[in-house]
C-alpha positions as MATLAB code, in Angstrom:
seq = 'XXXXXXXXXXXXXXXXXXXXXXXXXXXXXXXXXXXXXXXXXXXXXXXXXXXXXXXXXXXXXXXXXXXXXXXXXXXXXXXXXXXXXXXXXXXXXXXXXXXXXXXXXXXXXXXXXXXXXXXXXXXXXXXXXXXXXXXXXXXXXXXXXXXXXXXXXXXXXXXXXXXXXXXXXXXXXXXXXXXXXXXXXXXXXXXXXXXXXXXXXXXXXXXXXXXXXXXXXXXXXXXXXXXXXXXXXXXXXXXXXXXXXXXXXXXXXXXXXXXXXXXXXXXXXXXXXXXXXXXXXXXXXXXXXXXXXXXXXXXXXXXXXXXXXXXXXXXXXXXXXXXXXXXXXXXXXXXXXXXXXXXXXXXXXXXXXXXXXXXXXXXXXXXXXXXXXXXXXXXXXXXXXXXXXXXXXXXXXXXXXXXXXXXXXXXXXXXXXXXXXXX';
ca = [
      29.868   -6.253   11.234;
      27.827   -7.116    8.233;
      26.041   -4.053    6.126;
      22.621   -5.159    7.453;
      23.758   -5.644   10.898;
      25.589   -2.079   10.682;
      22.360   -0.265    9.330;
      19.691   -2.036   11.049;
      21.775   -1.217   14.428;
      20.579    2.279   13.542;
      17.110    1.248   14.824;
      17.965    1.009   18.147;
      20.713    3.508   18.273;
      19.594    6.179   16.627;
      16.733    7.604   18.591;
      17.141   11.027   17.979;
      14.014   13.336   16.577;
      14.651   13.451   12.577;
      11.535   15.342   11.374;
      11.722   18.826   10.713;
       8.063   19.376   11.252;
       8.296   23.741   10.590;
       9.428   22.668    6.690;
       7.551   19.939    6.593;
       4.225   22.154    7.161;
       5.443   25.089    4.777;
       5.824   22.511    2.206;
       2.595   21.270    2.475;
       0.767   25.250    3.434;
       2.656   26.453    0.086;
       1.067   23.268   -1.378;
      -2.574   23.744   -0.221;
      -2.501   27.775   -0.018;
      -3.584   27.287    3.347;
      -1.241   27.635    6.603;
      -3.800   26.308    8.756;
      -3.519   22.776    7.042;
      -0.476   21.055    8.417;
      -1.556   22.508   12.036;
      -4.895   21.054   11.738;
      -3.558   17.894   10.428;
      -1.175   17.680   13.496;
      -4.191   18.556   15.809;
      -6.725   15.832   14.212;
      -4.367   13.004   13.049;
      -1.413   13.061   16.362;
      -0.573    9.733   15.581;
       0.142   10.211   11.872;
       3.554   10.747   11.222;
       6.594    9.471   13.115;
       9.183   11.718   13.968;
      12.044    9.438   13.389;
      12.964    7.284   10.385;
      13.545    3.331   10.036;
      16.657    2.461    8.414;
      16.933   -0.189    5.889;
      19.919   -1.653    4.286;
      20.688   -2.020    0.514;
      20.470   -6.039    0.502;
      17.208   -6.015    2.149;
      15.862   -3.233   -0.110;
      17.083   -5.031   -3.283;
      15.649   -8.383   -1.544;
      12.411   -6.655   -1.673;
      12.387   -5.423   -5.259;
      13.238   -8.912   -6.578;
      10.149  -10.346   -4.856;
       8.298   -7.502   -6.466;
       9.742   -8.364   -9.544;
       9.129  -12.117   -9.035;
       5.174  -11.605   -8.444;
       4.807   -9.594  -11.489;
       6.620  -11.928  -13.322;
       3.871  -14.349  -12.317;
       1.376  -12.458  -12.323;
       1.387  -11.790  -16.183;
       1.331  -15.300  -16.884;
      -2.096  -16.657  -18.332;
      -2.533  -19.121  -16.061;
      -2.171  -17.571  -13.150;
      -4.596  -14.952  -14.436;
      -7.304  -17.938  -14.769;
      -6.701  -19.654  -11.709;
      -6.731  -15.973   -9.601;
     -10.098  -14.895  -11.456;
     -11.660  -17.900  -11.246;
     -13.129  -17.022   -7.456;
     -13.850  -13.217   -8.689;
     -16.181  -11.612   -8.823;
     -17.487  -10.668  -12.716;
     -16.055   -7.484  -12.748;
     -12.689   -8.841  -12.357;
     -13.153  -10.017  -15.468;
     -13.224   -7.143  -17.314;
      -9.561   -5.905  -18.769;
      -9.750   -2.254  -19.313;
      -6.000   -1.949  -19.574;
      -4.597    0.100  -16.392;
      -2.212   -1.592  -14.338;
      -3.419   -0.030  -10.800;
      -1.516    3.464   -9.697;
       0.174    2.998   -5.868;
       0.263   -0.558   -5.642;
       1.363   -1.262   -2.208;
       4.116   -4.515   -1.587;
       3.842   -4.705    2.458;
       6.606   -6.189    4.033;
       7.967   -7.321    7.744;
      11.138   -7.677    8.063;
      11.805  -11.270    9.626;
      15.429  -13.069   10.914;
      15.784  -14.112    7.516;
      14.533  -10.879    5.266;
      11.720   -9.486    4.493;
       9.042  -11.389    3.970;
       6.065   -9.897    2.306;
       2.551   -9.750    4.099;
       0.158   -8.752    1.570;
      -0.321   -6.508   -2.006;
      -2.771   -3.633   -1.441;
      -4.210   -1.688   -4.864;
      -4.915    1.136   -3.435;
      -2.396    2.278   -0.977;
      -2.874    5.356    1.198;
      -0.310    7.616    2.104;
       2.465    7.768   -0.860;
       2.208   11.631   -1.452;
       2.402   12.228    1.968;
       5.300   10.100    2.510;
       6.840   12.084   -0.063;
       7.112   15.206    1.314;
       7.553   13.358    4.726;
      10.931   12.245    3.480;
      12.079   15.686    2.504;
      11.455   16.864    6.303;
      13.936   14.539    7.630;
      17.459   16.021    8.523;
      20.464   13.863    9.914;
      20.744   13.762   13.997;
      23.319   12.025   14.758;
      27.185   10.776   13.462;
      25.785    7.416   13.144;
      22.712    8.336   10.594;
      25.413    9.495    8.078;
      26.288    5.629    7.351;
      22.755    5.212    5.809;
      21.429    8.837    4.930;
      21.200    9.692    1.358;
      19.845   12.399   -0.310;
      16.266   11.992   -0.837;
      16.370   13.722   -4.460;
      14.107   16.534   -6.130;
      10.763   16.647   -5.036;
       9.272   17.761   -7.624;
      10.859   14.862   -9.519;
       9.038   12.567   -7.497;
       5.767   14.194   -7.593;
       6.357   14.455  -11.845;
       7.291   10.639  -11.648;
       3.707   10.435   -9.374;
       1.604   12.212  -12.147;
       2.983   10.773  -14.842;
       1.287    7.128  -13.460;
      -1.938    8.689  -14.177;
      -0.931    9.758  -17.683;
       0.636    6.082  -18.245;
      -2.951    4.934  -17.062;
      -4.953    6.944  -19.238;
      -2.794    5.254  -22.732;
      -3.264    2.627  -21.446;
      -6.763    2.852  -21.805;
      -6.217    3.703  -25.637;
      -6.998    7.130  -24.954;
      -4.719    9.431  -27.132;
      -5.961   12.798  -26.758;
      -4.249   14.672  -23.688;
      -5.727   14.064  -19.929;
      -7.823   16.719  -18.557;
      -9.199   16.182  -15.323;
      -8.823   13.772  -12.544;
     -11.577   12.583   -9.310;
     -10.255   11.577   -6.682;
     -13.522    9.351   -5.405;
     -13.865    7.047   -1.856;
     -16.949    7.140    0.631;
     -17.643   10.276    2.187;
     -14.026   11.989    1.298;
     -14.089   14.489    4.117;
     -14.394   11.442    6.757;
     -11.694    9.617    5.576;
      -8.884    9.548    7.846;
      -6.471   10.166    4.842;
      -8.742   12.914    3.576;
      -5.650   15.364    4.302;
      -3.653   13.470    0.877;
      -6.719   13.926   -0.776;
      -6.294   17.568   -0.876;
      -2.957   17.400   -1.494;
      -3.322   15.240   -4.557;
      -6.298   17.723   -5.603;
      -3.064   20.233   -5.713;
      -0.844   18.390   -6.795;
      -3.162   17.720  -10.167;
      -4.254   20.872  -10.589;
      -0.455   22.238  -10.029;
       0.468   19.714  -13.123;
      -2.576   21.485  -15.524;
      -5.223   18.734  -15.147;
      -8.700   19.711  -13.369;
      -9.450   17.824   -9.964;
     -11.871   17.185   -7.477;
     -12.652   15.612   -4.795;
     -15.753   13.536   -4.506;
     -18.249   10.822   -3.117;
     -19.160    7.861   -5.658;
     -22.920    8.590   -5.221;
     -22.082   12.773   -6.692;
     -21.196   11.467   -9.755;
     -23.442   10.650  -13.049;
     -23.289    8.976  -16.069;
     -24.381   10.426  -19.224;
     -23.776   11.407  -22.623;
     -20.763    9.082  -22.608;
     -19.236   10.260  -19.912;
     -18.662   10.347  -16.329;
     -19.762   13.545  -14.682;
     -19.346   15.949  -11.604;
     -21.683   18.230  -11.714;
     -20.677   20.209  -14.762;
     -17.463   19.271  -15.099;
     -16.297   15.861  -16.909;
     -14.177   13.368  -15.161;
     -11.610   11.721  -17.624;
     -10.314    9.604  -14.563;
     -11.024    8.236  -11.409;
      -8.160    7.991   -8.767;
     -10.153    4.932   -7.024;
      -9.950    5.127   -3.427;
     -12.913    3.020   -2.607;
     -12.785    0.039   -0.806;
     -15.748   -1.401   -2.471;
     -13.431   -3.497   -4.627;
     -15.889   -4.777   -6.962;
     -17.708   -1.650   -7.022;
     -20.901   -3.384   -5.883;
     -23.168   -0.908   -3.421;
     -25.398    1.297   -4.848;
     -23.129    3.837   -3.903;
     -20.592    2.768   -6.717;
     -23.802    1.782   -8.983;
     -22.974    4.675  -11.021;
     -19.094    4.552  -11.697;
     -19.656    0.818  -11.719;
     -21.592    1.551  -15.281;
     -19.460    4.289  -16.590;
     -16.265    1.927  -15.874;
     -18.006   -1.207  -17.751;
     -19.041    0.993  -20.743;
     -15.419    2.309  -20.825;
     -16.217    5.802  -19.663;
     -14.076    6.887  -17.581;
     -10.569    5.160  -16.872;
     -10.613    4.071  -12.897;
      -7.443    3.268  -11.409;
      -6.865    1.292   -9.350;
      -9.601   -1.273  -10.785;
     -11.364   -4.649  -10.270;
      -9.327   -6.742  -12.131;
      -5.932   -5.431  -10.135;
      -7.656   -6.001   -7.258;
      -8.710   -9.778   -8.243;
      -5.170  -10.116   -9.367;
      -3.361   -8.749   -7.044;
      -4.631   -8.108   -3.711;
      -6.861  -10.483   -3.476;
      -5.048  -12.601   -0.217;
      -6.402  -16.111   -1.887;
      -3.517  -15.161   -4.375;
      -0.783  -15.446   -1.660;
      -1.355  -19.042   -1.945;
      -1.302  -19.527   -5.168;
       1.982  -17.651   -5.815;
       3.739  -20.349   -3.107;
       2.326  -23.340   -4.884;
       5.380  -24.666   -6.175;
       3.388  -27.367   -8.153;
       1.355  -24.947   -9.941;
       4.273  -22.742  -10.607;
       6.557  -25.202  -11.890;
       3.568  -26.825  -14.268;
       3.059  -23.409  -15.682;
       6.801  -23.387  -16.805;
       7.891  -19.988  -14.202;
      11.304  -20.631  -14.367;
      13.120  -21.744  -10.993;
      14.898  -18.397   -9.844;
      11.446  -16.992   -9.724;
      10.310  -19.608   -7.863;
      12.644  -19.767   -5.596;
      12.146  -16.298   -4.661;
       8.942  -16.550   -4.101;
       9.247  -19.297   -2.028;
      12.026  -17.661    0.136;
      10.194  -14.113    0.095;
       6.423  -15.246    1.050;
       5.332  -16.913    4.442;
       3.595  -20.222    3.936;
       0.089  -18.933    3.451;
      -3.106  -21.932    3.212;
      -6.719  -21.588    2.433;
      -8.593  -22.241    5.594;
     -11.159  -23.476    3.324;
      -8.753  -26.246    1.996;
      -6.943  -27.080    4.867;
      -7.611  -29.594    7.548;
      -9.196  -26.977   10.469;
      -8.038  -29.265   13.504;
      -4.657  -28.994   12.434;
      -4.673  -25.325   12.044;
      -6.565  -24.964   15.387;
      -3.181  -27.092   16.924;
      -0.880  -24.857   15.080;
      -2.541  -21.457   15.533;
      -0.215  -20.124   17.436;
       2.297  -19.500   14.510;
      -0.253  -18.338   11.945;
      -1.850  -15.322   10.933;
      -5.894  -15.180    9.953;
      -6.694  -12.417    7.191;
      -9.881  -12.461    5.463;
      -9.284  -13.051    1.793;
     -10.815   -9.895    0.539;
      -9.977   -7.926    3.103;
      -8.323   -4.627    3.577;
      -6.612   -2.410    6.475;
      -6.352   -5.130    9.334;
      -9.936   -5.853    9.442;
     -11.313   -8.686   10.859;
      -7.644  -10.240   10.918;
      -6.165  -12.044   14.102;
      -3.348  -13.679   15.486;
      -3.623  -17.318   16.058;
      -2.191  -17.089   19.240;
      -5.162  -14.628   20.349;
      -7.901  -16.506   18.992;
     -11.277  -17.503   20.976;
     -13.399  -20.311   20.027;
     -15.918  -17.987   19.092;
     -14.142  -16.344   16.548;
     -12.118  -19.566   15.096;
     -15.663  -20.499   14.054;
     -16.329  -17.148   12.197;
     -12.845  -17.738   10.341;
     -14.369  -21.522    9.438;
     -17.194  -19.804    8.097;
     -15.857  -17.428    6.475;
     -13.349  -17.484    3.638;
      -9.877  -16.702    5.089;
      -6.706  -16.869    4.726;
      -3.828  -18.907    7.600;
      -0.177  -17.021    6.984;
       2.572  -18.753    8.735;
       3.626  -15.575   11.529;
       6.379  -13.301   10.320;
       7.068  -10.771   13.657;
       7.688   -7.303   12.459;
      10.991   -6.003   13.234;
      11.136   -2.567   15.635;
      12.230    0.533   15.958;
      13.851    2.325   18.942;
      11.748    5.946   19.356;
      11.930    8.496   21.758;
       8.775    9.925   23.207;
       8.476   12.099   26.147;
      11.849   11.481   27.148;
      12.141    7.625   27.104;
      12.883    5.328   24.461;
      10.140    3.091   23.270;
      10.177    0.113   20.877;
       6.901   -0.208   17.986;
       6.914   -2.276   15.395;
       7.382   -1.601   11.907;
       6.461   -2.910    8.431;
       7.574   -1.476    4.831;
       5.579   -0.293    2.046;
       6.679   -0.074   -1.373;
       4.839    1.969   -3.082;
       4.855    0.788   -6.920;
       3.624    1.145  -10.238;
       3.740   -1.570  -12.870;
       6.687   -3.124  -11.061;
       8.536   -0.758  -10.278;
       8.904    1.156   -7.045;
       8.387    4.843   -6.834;
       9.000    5.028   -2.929;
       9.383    3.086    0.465;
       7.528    4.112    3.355;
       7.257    2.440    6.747;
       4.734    2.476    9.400;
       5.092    2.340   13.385;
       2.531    0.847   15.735;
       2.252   -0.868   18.547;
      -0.459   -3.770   19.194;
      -1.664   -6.476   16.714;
      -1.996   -4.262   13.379;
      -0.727   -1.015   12.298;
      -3.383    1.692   13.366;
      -2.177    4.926   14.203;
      -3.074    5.481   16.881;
       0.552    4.502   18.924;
       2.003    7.891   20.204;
       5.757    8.488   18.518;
       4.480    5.732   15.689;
       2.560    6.238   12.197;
       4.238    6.574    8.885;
       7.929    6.756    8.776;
      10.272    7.409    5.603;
      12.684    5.248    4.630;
      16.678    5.590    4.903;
      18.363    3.212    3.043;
      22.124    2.584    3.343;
      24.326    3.819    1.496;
      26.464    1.170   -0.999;
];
């Protein structure tokens, strides 16, 4: 039996509960200073963490990493950069220098590897993840083929801080970091509110100042962006008003432009990167060819990315006839919304994809995972995340749902850590 047959048999045989969930709350109470907060964050969010891991094996992990390595190869090419700005919006234009903390590479993992769905710039869920994987014991003889130890914590967290450092150089700022906002729509809604707090720590814990805030709190003045009394060096972006264009963002829109503040992840990572009008253009083999990438790349990319067409280009009754095997995202979208299978659509909302500017992406099924809840075994899909930072990949995650998208909401699913097989 092949090494990927042998580990990814682990999915369905290995359906024992992995996640030590007493250590996993100390970890994060000792964190926080609170040990109400991983009981609370069981009681609100039930659906948030899986209790079981999804196994991966070494070739399809390095598969992933050289697509990774393949789209940033092509992304820092010139022309790419002008064809994948051309439809963005003017603040896309505007090159502060940061490359975009927590990029997130989503992958399913299809008969013939993974394929990758989409690039998000700002990923939920890595410092979570983090100390998710260090609450995960081996359960059974088989697990020992692919369990590894997950390494110093506090090495990854370092490795997680030090992005934000790299971000602020890259800036041009030289004088030391000092404090750090971690900014999206009102925080204390958000269902990942629960990392906020434990990046607040994790900050603080590391010597920088943090908070926690909504864009409208903030002002600009004196050359500066401002909470309150207290000066924000950086902005840990977790808005998903890419462009920054409500009058919510109005303020950190101006203090970004004027070079402020440093905000991370930005506009023009988003235009470049997870922007889905860019999965196209990265399986044009035309366009790649005629801007000299050379041919391994290409060929990657062409193995590692499911056909994806501009609805806008293509010819619409021909789509309609092959709907059934495509996938309709809006190109700016984020999180699942407003994103359908083919196979599920109504005339009604075919139109609304016409109208709108979308995305068809030939249909890559996720892959599953075998999990026990209540007794019986039940199968969810799963996708990957690799979490990244300029190309390189800090940690996998995976996430467990049942229905169309990932949601949380499927009992025994939500975010699962990573095993990968040993070599």
């Amino acid at each position: 039996m092949s090494e990927v047959a042998t580990i990814e048999r682990l999915n369905t045989d290995c359906t024992c509960v992995t996640l030590d969930l007493d250590r996993l709350c100390r970890a994060a109470e000792e964190v926080v200073g609170d040990p109400a907060f991983c009981r609370e964050m069981a009681r609100t969010h039930p659906n948030l963490l899986s209790a079981q891991p999804l196994f991966l094996s070494q070739a399809h992990a390095a598969s992933m990493d050289r697509i990774i390595r393949a789209i940033e190869t092509v992304v820092a090419h010139p022309a790419y950069q002008v064809e994948a700005l051309e439809h963005a919006p003017d603040i896309a234009r505007f090159r502060p220098g940061p490359a975009g903390v927590f990029m997130g590479y989503d992958f399913h993992l299809g008969p013939a590897g993974p394929k990758l769905i989409e690039i998000n710039t700002n990923a939920g869920g890595a410092l979570i993840n983090a100390y998710l994987l260090q609450a995960h014991r081996v359960c059974c003889a088989q697990m020992r083929l692919a369990s590894a130890d997950p390494g110093d914590i506090e090495v990854m967290l370092d490795a997680f801080v030090a992005t934000f450092r790299s971000e602020w150089r890259r800036q041009g700022r030289s004088e030391p970091l000092r404090s750090v906002a971690i900014v999206d729509t009102t925080p204390k809604d958000q269902y990942l509110y629960p990392e906020f707090v434990l990046f607040e720590r994790l900050f603080q814990a590391r010597g920088l100042g943090a908070v926690i805030a909504a864009p409208e709190e903030l002002a600009h003045r004196d050359g500066g962006l401002w909470l309150g009394e207290q000066r924000v060096d950086l902005v840990y972006n977790r808005l998903t008003d890419f462009s920054l264009s409500t009058e919510a963002a109005r303020t950190l829109r101006h203090a970004y432009v004027a070079g402020s503040v440093v905000l991370t992840p930005n506009p023009h990572a988003h235009a470049l990167y997870a922007n889905k009008r860019n999965l196209a253009l990265l399986g044009d083999e035309a366009a790649l060819r005629r801007w000299g990438i050379p041919g391994s790349v290409i060929a990657t990319l062409q193995s590692g990315i499911p056909r994806t067409e501009l609805v806008a280009n293509a010819d619409r009754d021909d789509l309609w006839r092959r709907r059934g095997h495509l996938f309709f995202k809006p190109a700016a979208g984020y999180g699942s919304k407003a994103a359908y299978r083919g196979d599920k659509l109504t005339r009604k909302v075919w139109a609304e994809i016409q109208a709108g500017d979308y995305i068809a992406q030939e249909l890559v099924p996720p892959s599953s995972r075998a999990v026990a809840i209540d007794g019986r075994i039940e199968s969810l899909k799963a996708d990957l995340r690799n979490y990244t930072y300029d190309g390189k990949v800090l940690l996998r995650a995976a996430r467990l749902y049942q229905g169309q998208t990932t949601n949380f909401r499927s009992p025994g699913g939500g975010f699962a850590p990573v095993v990968v097989g040993r070599p």
